[in-house]
TORROTI-928971 format. One record per residue (C-alpha): x, y, z; residue number from 0; residue in one letter. Coordinates in steps of 0.2 Angstrom, whole numbers, plus 5000, padded with zeros to 4 digits. Layout:
// residues N
{r {X,Y,Z},NUM,'a'}
...
***
This chain:
// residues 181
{r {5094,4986,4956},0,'x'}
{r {5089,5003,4950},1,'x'}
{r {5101,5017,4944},2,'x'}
{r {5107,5031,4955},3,'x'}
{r {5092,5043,4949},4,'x'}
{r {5074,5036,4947},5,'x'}
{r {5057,5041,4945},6,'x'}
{r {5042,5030,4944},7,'x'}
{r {5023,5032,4951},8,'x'}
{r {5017,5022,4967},9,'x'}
{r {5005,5020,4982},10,'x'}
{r {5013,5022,5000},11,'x'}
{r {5008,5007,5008},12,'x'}
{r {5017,5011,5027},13,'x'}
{r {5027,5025,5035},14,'x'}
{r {5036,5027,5049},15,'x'}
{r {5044,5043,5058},16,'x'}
{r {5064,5042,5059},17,'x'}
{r {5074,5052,5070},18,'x'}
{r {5069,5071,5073},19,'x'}
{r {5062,5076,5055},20,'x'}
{r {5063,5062,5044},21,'x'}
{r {5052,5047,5037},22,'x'}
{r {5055,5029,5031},23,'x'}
{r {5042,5026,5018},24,'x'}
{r {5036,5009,5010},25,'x'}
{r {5030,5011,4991},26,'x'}
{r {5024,5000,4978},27,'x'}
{r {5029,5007,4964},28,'x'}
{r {5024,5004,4946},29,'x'}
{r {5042,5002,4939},30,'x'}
{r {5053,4994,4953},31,'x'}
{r {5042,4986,4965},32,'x'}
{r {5040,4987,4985},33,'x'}
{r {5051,4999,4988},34,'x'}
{r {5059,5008,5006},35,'x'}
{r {5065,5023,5005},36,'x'}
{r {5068,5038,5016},37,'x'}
{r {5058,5056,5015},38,'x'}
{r {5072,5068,5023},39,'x'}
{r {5063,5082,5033},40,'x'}
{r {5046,5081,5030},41,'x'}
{r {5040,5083,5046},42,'x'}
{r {5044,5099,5045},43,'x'}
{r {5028,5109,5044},44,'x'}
{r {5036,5119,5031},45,'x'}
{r {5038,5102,5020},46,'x'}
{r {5032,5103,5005},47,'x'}
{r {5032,5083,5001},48,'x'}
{r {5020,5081,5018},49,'x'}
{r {5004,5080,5009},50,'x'}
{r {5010,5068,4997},51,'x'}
{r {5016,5055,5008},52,'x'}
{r {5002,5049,5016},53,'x'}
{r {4998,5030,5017},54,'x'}
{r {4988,5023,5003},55,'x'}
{r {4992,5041,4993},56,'x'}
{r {4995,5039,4974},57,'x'}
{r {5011,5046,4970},58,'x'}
{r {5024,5052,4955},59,'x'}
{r {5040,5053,4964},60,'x'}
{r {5058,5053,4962},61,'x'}
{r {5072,5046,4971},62,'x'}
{r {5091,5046,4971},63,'x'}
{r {5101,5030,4978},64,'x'}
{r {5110,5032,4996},65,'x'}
{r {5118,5022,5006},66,'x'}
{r {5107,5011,5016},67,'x'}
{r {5089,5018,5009},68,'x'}
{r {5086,5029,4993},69,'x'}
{r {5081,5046,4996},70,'x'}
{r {5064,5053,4990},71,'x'}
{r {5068,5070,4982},72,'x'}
{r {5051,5074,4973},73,'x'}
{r {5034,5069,4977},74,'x'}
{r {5019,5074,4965},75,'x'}
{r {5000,5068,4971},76,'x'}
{r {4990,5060,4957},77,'x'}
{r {4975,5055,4968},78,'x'}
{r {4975,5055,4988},79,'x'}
{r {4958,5048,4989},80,'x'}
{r {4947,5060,4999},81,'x'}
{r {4932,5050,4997},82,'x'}
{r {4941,5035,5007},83,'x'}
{r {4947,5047,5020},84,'x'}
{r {4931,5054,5025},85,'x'}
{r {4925,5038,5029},86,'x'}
{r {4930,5026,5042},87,'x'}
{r {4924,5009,5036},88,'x'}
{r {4931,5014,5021},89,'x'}
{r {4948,5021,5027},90,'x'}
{r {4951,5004,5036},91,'x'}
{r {4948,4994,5024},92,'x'}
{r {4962,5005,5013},93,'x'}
{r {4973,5002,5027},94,'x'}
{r {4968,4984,5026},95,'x'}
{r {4972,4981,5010},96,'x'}
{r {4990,4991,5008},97,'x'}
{r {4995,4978,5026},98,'x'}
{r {4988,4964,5013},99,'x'}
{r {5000,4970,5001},100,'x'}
{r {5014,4976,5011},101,'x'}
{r {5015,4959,5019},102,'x'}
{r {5015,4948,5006},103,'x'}
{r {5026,4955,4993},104,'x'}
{r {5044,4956,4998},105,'x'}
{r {5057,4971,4995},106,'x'}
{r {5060,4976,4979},107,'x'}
{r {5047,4963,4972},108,'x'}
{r {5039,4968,4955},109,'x'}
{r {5023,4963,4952},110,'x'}
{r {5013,4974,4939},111,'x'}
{r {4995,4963,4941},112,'x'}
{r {4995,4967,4959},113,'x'}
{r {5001,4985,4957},114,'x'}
{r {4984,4986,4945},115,'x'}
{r {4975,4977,4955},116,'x'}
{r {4976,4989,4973},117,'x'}
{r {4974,5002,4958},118,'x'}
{r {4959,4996,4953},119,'x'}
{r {4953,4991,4971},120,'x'}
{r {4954,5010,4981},121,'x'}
{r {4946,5015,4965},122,'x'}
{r {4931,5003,4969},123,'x'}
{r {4933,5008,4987},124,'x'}
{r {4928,5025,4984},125,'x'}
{r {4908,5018,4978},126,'x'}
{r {4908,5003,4984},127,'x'}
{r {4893,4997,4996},128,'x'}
{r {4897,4983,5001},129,'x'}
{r {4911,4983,5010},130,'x'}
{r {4917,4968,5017},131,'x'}
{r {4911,4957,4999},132,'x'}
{r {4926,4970,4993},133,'x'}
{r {4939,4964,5005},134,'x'}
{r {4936,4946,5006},135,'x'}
{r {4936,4948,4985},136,'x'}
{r {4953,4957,4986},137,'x'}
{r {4961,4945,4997},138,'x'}
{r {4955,4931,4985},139,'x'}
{r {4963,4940,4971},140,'x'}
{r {4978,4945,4978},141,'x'}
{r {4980,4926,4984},142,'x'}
{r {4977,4921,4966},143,'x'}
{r {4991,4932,4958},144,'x'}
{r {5003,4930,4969},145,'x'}
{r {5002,4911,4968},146,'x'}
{r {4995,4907,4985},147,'x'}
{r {4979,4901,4977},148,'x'}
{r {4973,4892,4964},149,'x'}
{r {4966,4900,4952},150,'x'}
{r {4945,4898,4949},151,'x'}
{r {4945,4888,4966},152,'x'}
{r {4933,4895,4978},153,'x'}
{r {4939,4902,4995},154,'x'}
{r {4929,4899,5010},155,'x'}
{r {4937,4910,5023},156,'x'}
{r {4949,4923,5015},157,'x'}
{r {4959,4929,5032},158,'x'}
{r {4963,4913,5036},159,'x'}
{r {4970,4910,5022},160,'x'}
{r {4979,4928,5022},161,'x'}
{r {4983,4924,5040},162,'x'}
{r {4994,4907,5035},163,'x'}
{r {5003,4917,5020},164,'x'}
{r {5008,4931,5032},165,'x'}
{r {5011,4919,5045},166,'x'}
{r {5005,4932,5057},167,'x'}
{r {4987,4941,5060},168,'x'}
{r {4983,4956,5050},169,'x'}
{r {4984,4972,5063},170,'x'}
{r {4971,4979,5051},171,'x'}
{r {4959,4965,5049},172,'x'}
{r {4953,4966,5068},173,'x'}
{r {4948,4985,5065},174,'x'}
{r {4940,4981,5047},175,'x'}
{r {4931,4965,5055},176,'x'}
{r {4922,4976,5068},177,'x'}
{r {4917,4988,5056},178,'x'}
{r {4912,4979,5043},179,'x'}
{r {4901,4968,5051},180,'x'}
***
């Protein structure tokens, strides 16, 4: 549990509008793990927290506890990575890998290796040739750290083995596939 007013850094793995104005957000934050929480009125075009909030956006923000979800009150970019946007095969694969994460980690689950390790990944992405050596290498090591997979074993086919963790197939995955084949 967190206290009533907190503030932290994190990447928005998902989003999802609410009602007329509003936005339910999923953030893995550096300090309290996979987080919901609930962006009051920024789809409003006058919003000023819009741009922040966009899937796989690094943000500072800070929130204040309510009822069923916290409430976002302030969100500062620290990197929206434009170079991944401006590319598809490299967009998709950023999708890929906050579904990855947001599916296997479960609310409020703290895990500083993986926070680094998505870190360190869409920073890779933004230079990265060869895209799909990058995903199946992510999934391997996001296996590996969240105990999935032993580690220094070899992993012949990554999305199966992403596929029987999640218990379901990734939406991403069939997009990335086709692109980066």
């Amino acid at each position: 549990m967190h206290p009533r007013h907190y503030s932290s850094e994190g990447i928005v793995l998902a989003r999802r509008n609410y009602g007329e104005a509003d936005r339910i957000l999923v953030v893995f934050s550096k300090a309290f793990g996979k987080i919901s929480l609930m962006a009051k009125g920024v789809r409003y075009p006058k919003s000023r927290k819009r741009g922040a909030i966009e899937v796989f956006s690094h943000i500072k923000f800070a929130a204040v506890a309510g009822k069923n979800l916290d409430l976002i009150t302030e969100a500062e970019i620290i990197d929206t990575f434009n170079l991944i946007r401006r590319d598809l095969k490299r967009a998709s694969l950023a999708y890929f890998f906050m579904e990855a994460i947001g599916r296997t980690l479960h609310e409020g689950e703290q895990n500083m290796e993986i926070y680094k390790l998505l870190i360190k990944y869409l920073n890779k992405l933004k230079i990265e040739k060869k895209l799909k050596r990058l995903r199946l290498d992510f999934i391997l090591k996001l296996l590996t750290l969240e105990g999935f997979w032993p580690k220094g074993k070899p992993m012949v086919n990554p999305d199966s083995a992403l596929q029987e963790v999640t218990e379901r197939e990734m939406n991403s995955v069939r997009v990335g596939k086709k692109l980066l084949s």
